[in-house]
PAZA-111818 format. One record per residue (C-alpha): residue in three letters; y, z, x negated. Coordinates in steps of 0.2 Angstrom, whole numbers, plus 5000, padded with zeros to 4 digits. Last residue first. Layout:
BEGIN
ALAYZX;...
//
This chain:
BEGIN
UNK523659474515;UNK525559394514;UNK526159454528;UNK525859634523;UNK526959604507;UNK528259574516;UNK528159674530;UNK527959844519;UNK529459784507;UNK530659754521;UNK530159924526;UNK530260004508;UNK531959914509;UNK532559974525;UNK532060144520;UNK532660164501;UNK534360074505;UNK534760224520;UNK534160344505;UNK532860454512;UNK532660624524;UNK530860564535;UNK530860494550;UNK530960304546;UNK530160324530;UNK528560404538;UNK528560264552;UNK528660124540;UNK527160194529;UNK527560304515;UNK526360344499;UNK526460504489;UNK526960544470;UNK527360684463;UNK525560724463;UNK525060594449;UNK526260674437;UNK527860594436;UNK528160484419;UNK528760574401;UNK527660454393;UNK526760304403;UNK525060284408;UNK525360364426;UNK523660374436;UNK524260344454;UNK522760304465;UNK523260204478;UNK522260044475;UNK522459844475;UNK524359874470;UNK525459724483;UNK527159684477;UNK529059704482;UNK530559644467;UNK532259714465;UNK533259644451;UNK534559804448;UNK535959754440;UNK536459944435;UNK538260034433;UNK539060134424;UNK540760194419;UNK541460184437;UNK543260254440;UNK542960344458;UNK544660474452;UNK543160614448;UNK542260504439;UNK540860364445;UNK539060354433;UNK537560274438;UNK538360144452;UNK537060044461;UNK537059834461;UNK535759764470;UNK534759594468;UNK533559564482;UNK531759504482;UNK531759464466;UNK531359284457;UNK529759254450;UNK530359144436;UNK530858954436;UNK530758834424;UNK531858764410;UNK531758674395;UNK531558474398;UNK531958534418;UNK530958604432;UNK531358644450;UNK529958724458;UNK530958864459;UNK529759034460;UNK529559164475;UNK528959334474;UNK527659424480;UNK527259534464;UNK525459584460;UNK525759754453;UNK524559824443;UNK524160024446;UNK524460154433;UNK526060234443;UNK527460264432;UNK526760154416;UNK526060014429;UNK527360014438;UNK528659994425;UNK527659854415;UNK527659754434;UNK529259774435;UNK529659734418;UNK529059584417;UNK529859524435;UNK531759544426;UNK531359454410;UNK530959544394;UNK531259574375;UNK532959664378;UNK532059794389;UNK532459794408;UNK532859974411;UNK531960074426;UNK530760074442;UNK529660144453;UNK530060184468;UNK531260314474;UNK531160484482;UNK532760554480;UNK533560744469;UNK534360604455;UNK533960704439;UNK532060744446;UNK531760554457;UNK530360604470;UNK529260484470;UNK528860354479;UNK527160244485;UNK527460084499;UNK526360094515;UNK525559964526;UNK523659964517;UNK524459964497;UNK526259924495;UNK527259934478;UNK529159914479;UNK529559874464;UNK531359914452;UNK531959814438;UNK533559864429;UNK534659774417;UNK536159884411;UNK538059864415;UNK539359984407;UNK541060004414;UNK542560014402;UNK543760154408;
//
């Protein structure tokens, strides 16, 4: 079996210490918003185009860029981790897809979701988590370290 790799972008959006999910309806978990790089963008363009069609609200990523600049290169807001998830494993654990997930965290001036995108989550599926609620609640293992990781990030930064 040939395995497929596709581009994703995913962001961690925190407001006042808490990062906003929803719950994911093909996958049953709360994720963050997220979903395919499109063959016209980099990585950090389409985490914020993804937020903003999920949730309504900008994304002002914390990121950091390379100085380093050559006659035609320059860097690009680089994520915060890069992860590689598998979309699709058979019965005998053959994997027929997989994402490259660049993984970015970012601060949203607001909480109020307003989706902009078609076929997004309503405004009520989604709800904000602070550190504590992650820790307690019934997520993804990568979900709570990394909507922690995201909170104290972006939290240093204001």
């Amino acid at each position: 079996m040939e395995t497929t790799r596709h581009f994703t972008a995913t962001v961690y959006l925190v407001n006042d210490g808490a990062t906003a999910l929803h719950r994911h309806d093909r996958l049953g978990i709360r994720v963050p918003p997220g979903g395919h790089v499109d063959r016209d963008e980099l990585p950090h363009e389409a985490a914020i185009r993804e937020a903003r069609e999920e949730t309504g609200l900008e994304a002002d990523l914390v990121a950091d860029v390379t100085p380093i600049e050559g006659p035609n290169g320059r860097g690009i807001p680089e994520p915060a981790h890069l992860m590689l998830y598998d979309i699709n494993v058979d019965a005998d654990g053959r994997v027929g897809h997989q994402h490259v997930d660049h993984l970015y965290f970012a601060h949203a001036d607001a909480r109020e979701v307003d989706p902009t995108g078609d076929d997004e989550v309503g405004a009520d599926g989604w709800a904000w988590y602070t550190p504590a609620d992650l820790r307690a609640g019934s997520f993804d293992d990568d979900v709570v370290e990394l909507g922690c990781e995201a909170i104290e990030t972006v939290m240093a930064t204001r």
